[in-house]
Chimera marker file (.cmm) of the C-alpha trace (Angstrom):
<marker_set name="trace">
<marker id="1" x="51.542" y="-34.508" z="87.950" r="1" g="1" b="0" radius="0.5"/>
<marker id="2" x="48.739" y="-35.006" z="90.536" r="1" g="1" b="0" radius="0.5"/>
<marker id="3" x="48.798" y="-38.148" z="92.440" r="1" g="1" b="0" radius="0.5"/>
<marker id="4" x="45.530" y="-40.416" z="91.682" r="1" g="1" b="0" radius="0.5"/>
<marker id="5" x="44.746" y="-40.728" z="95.196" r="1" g="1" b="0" radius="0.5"/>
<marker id="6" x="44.646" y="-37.036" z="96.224" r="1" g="1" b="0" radius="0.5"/>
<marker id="7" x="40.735" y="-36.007" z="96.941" r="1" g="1" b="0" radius="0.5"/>
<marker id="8" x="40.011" y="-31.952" z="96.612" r="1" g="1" b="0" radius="0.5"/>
<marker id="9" x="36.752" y="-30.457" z="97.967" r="1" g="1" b="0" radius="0.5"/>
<marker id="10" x="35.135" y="-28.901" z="94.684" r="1" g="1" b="0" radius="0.5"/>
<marker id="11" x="31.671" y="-27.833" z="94.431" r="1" g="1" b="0" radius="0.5"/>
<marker id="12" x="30.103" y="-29.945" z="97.681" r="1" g="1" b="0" radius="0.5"/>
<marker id="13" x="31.637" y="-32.774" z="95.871" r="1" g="1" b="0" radius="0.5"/>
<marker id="14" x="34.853" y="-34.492" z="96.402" r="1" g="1" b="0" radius="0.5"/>
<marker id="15" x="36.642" y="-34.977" z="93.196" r="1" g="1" b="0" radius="0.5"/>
<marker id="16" x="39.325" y="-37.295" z="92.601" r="1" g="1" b="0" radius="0.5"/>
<marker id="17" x="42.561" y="-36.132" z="90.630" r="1" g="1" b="0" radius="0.5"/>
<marker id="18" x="43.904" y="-38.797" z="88.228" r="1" g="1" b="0" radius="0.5"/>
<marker id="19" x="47.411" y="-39.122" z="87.111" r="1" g="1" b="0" radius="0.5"/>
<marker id="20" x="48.481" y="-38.915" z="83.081" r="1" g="1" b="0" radius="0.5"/>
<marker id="21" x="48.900" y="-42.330" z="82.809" r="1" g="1" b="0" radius="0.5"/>
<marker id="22" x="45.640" y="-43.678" z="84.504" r="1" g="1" b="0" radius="0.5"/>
<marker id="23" x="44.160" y="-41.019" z="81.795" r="1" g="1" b="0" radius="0.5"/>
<marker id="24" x="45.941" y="-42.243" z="79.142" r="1" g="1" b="0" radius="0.5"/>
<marker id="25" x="45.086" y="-46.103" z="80.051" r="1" g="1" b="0" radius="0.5"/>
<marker id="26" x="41.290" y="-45.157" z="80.205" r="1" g="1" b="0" radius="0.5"/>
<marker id="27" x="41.717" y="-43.618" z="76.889" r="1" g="1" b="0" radius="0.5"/>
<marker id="28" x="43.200" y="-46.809" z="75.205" r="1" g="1" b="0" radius="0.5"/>
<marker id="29" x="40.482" y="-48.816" z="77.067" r="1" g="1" b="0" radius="0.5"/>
<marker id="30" x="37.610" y="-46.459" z="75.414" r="1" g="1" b="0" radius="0.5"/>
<marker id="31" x="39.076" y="-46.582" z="72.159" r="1" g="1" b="0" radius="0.5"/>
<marker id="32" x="39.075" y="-50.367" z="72.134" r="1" g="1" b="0" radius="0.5"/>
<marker id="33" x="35.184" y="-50.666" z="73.032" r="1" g="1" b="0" radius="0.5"/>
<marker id="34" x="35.404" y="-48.578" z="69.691" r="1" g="1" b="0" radius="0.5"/>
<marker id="35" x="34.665" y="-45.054" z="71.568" r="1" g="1" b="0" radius="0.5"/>
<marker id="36" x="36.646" y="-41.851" z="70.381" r="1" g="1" b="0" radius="0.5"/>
<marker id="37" x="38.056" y="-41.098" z="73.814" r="1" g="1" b="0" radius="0.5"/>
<marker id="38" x="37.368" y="-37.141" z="74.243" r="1" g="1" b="0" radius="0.5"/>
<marker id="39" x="38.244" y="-35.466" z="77.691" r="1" g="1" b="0" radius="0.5"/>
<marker id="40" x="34.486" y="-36.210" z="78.650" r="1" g="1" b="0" radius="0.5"/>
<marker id="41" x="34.317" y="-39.434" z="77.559" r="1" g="1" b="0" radius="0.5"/>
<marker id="42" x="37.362" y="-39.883" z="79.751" r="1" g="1" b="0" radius="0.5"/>
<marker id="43" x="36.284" y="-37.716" z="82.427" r="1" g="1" b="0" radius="0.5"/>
<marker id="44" x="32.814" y="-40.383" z="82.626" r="1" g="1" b="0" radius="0.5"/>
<marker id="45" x="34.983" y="-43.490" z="82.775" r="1" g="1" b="0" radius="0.5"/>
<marker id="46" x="36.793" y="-42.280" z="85.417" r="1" g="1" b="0" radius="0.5"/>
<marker id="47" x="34.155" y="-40.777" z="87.258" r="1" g="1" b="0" radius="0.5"/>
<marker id="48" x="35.075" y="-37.738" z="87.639" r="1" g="1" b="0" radius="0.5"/>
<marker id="49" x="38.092" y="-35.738" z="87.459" r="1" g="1" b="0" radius="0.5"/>
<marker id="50" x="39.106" y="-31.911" z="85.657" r="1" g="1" b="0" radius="0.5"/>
<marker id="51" x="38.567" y="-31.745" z="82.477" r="1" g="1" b="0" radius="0.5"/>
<marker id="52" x="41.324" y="-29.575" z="81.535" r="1" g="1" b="0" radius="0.5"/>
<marker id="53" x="43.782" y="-32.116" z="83.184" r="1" g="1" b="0" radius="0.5"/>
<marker id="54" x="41.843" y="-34.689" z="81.075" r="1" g="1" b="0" radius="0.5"/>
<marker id="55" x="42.254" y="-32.270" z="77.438" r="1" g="1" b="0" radius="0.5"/>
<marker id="56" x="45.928" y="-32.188" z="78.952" r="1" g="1" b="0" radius="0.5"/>
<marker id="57" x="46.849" y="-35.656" z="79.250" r="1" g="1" b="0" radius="0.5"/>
<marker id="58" x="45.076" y="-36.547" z="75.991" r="1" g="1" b="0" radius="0.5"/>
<marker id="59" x="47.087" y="-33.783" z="74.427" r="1" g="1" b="0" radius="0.5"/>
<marker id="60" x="50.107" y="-35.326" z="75.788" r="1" g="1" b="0" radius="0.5"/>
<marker id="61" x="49.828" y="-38.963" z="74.376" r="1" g="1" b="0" radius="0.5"/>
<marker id="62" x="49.785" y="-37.314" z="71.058" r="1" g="1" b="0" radius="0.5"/>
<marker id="63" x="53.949" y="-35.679" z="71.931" r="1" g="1" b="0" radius="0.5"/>
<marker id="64" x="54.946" y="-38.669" z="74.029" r="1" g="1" b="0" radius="0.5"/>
<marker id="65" x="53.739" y="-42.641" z="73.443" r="1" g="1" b="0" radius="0.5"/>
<marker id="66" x="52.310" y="-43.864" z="76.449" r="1" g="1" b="0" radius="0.5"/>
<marker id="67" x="54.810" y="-46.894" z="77.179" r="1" g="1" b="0" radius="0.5"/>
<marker id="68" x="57.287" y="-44.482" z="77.087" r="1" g="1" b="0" radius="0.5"/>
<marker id="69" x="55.414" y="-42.344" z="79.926" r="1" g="1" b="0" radius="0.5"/>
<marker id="70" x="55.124" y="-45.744" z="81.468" r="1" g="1" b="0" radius="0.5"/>
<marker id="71" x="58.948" y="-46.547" z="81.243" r="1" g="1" b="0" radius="0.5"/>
<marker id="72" x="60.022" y="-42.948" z="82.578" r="1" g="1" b="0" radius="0.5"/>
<marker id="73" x="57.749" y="-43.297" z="85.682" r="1" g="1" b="0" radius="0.5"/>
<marker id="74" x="58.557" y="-46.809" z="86.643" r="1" g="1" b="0" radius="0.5"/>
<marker id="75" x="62.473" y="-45.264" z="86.148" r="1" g="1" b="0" radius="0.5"/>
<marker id="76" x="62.057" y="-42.643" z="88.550" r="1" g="1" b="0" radius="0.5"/>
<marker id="77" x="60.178" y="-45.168" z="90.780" r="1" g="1" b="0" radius="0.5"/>
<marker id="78" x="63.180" y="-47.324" z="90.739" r="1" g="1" b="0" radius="0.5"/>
<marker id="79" x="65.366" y="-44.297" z="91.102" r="1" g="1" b="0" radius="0.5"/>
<marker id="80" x="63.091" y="-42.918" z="94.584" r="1" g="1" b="0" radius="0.5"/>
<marker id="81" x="63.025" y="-46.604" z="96.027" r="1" g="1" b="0" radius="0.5"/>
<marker id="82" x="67.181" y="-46.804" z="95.623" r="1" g="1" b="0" radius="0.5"/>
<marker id="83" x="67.217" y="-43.160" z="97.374" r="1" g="1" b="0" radius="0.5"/>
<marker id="84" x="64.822" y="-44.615" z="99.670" r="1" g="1" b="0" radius="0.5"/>
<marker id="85" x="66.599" y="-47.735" z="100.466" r="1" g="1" b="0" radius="0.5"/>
<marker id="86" x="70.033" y="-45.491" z="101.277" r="1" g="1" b="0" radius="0.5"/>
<marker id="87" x="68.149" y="-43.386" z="103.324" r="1" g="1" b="0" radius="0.5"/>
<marker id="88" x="66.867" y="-46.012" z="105.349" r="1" g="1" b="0" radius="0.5"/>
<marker id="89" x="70.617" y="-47.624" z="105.637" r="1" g="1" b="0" radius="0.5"/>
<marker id="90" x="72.246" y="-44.242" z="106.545" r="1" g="1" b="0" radius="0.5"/>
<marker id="91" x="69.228" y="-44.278" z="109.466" r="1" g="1" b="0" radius="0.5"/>
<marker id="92" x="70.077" y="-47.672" z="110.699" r="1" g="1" b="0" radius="0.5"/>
<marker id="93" x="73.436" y="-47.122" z="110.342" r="1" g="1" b="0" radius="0.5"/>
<marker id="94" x="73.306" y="-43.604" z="112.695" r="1" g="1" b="0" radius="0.5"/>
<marker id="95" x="70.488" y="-45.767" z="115.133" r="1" g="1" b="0" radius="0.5"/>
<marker id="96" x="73.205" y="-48.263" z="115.676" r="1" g="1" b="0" radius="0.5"/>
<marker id="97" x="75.909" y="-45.811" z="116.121" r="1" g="1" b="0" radius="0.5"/>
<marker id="98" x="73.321" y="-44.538" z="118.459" r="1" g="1" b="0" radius="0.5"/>
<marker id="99" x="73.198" y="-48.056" z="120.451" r="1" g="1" b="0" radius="0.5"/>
<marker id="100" x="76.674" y="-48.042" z="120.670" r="1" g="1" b="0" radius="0.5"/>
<marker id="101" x="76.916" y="-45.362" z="122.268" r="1" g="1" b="0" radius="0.5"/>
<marker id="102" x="74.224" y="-45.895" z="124.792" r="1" g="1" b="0" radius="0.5"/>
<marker id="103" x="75.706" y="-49.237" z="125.945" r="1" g="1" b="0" radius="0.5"/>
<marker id="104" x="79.093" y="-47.492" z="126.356" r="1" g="1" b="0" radius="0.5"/>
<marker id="105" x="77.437" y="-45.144" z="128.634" r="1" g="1" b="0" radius="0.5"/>
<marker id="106" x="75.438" y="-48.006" z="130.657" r="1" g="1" b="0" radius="0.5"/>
<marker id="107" x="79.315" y="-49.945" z="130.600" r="1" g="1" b="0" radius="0.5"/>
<marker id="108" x="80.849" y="-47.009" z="132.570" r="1" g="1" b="0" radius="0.5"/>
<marker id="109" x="77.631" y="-46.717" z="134.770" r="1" g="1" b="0" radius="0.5"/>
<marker id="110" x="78.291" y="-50.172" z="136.093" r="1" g="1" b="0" radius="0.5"/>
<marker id="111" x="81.937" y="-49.796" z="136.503" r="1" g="1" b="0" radius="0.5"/>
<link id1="1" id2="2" r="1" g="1" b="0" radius="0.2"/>
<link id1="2" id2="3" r="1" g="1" b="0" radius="0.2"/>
<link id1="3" id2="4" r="1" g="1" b="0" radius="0.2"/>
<link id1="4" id2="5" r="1" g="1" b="0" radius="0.2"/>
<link id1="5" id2="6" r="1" g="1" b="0" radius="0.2"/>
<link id1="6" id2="7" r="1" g="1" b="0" radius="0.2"/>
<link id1="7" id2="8" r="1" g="1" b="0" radius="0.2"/>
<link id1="8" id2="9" r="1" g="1" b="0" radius="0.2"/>
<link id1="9" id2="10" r="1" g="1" b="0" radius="0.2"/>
<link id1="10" id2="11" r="1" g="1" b="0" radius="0.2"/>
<link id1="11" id2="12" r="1" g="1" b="0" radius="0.2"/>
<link id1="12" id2="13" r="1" g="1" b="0" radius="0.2"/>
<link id1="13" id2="14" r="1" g="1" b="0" radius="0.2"/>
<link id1="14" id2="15" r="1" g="1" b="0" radius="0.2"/>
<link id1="15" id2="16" r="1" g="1" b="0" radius="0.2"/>
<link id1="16" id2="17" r="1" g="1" b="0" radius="0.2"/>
<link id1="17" id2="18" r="1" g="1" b="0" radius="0.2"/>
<link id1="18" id2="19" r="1" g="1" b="0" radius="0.2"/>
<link id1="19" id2="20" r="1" g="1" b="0" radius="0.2"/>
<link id1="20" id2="21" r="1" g="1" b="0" radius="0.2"/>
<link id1="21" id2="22" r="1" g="1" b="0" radius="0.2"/>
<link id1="22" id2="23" r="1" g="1" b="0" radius="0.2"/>
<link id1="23" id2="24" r="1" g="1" b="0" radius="0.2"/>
<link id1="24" id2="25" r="1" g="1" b="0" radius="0.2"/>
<link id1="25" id2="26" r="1" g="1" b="0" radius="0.2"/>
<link id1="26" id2="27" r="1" g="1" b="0" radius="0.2"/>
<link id1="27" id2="28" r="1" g="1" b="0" radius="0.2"/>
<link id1="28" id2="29" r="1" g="1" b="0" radius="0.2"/>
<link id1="29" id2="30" r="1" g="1" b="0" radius="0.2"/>
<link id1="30" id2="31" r="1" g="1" b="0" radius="0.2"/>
<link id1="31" id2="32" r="1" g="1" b="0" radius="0.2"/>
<link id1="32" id2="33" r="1" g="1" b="0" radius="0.2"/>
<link id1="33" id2="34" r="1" g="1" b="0" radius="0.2"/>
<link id1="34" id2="35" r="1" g="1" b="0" radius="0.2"/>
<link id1="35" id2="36" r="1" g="1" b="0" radius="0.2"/>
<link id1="36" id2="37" r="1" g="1" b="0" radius="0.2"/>
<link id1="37" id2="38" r="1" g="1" b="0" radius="0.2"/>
<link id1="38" id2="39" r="1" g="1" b="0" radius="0.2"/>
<link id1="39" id2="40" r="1" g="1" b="0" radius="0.2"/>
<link id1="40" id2="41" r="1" g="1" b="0" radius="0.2"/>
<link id1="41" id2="42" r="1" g="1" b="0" radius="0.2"/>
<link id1="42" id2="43" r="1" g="1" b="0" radius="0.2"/>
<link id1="43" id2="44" r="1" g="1" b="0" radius="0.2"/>
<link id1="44" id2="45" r="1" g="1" b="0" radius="0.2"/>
<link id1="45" id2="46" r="1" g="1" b="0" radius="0.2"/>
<link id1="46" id2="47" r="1" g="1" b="0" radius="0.2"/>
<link id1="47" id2="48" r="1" g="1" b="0" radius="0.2"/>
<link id1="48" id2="49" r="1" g="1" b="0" radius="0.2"/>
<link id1="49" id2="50" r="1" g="1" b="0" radius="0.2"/>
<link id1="50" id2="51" r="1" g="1" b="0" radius="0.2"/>
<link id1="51" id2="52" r="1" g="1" b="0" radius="0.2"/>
<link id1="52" id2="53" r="1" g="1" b="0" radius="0.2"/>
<link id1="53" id2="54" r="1" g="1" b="0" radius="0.2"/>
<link id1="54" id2="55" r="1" g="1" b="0" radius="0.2"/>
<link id1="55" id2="56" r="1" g="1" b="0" radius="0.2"/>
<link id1="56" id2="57" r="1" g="1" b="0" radius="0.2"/>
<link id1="57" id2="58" r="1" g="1" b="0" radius="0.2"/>
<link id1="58" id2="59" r="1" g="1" b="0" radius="0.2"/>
<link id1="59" id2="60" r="1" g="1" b="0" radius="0.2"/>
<link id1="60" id2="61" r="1" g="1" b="0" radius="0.2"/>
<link id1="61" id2="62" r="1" g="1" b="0" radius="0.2"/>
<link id1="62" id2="63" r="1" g="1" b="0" radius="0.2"/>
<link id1="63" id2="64" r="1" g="1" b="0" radius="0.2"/>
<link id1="64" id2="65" r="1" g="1" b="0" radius="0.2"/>
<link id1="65" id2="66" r="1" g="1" b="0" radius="0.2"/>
<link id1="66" id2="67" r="1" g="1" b="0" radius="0.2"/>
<link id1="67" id2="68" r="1" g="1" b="0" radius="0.2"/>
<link id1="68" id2="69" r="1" g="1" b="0" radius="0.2"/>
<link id1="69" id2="70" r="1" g="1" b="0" radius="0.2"/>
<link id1="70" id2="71" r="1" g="1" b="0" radius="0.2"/>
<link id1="71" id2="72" r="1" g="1" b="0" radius="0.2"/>
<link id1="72" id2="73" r="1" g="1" b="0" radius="0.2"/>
<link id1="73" id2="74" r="1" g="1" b="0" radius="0.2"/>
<link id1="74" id2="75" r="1" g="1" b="0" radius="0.2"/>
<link id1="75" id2="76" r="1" g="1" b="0" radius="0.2"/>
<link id1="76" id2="77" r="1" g="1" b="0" radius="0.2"/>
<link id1="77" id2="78" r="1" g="1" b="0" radius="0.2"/>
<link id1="78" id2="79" r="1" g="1" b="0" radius="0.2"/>
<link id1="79" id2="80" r="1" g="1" b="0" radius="0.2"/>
<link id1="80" id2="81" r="1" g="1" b="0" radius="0.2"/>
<link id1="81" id2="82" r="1" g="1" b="0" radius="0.2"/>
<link id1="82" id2="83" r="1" g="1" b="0" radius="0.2"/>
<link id1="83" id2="84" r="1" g="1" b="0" radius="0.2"/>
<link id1="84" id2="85" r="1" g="1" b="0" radius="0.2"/>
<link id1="85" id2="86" r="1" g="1" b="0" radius="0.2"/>
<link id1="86" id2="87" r="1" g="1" b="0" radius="0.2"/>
<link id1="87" id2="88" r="1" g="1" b="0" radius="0.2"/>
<link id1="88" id2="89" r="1" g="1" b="0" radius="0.2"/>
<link id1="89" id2="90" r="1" g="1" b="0" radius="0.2"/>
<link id1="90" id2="91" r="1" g="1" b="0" radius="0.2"/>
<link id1="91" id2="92" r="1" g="1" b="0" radius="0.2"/>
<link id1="92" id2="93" r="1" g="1" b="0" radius="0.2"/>
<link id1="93" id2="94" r="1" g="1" b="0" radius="0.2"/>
<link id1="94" id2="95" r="1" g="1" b="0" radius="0.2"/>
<link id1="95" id2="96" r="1" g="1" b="0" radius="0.2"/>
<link id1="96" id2="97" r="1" g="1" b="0" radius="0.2"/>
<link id1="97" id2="98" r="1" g="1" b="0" radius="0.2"/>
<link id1="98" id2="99" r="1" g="1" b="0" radius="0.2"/>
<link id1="99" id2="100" r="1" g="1" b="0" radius="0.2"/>
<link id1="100" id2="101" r="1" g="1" b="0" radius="0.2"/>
<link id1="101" id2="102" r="1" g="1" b="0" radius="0.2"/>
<link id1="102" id2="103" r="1" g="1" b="0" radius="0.2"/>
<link id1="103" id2="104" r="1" g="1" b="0" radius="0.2"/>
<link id1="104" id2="105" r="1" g="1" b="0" radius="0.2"/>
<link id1="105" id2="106" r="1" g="1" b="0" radius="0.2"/>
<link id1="106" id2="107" r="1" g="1" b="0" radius="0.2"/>
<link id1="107" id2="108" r="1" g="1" b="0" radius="0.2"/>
<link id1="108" id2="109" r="1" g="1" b="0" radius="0.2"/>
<link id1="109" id2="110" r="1" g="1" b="0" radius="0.2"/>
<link id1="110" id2="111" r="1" g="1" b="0" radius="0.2"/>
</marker_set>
């Protein structure tokens, strides 16, 4: 899945790379202004973007609802923030180690 904020150079244009779900939510918004939400139509409202990512994403909605693609991202989003948050405590942990260390070595400096 391509982040949304990744820019590619393409034809002396930058074009933006959306995400399945910010597809999928431009779809549903088209389709309540009462417009059939083809991978153009989509590719428009988002201003720009591959159209063959576009077909995909579409394509996908019809396999998997989009509240569940919803659910399963925010998951893993929970799941990379915990790994993220041990990370960061294993780091702090090893920086403090780290300290301890240092002040041992300025303690038998002074003696």
């Amino acid at each position: 899945m391509a982040k949304s904020t990744a820019l590619h150079h393409k034809g002396g244009a930058m074009a933006r790379h959306h995400d399945t779900i910010e597809i999928l939510v431009t779809a549903r918004h088209l389709e309540a202004q009462g417009i059939r939400p083809t991978a153009r139509m989509v590719r428009l409202a988002l201003g720009g973007g591959s159209n063959a990512a576009i077909a995909q994403a579409l394509a996908m909605a019809e396999l998997t609802p989009l509240e569940e693609l919803i659910r399963r991202r925010r998951d893993q989003l929970d799941l990379d923030i915990a790994n993220a948050r041990r990370a960061l405590a294993e780091l702090e942990a090893e920086q403090a180690r780290l300290d301890e260390l240092a002040d041992s070595l300025n303690a038998l400096d002074k003696a």
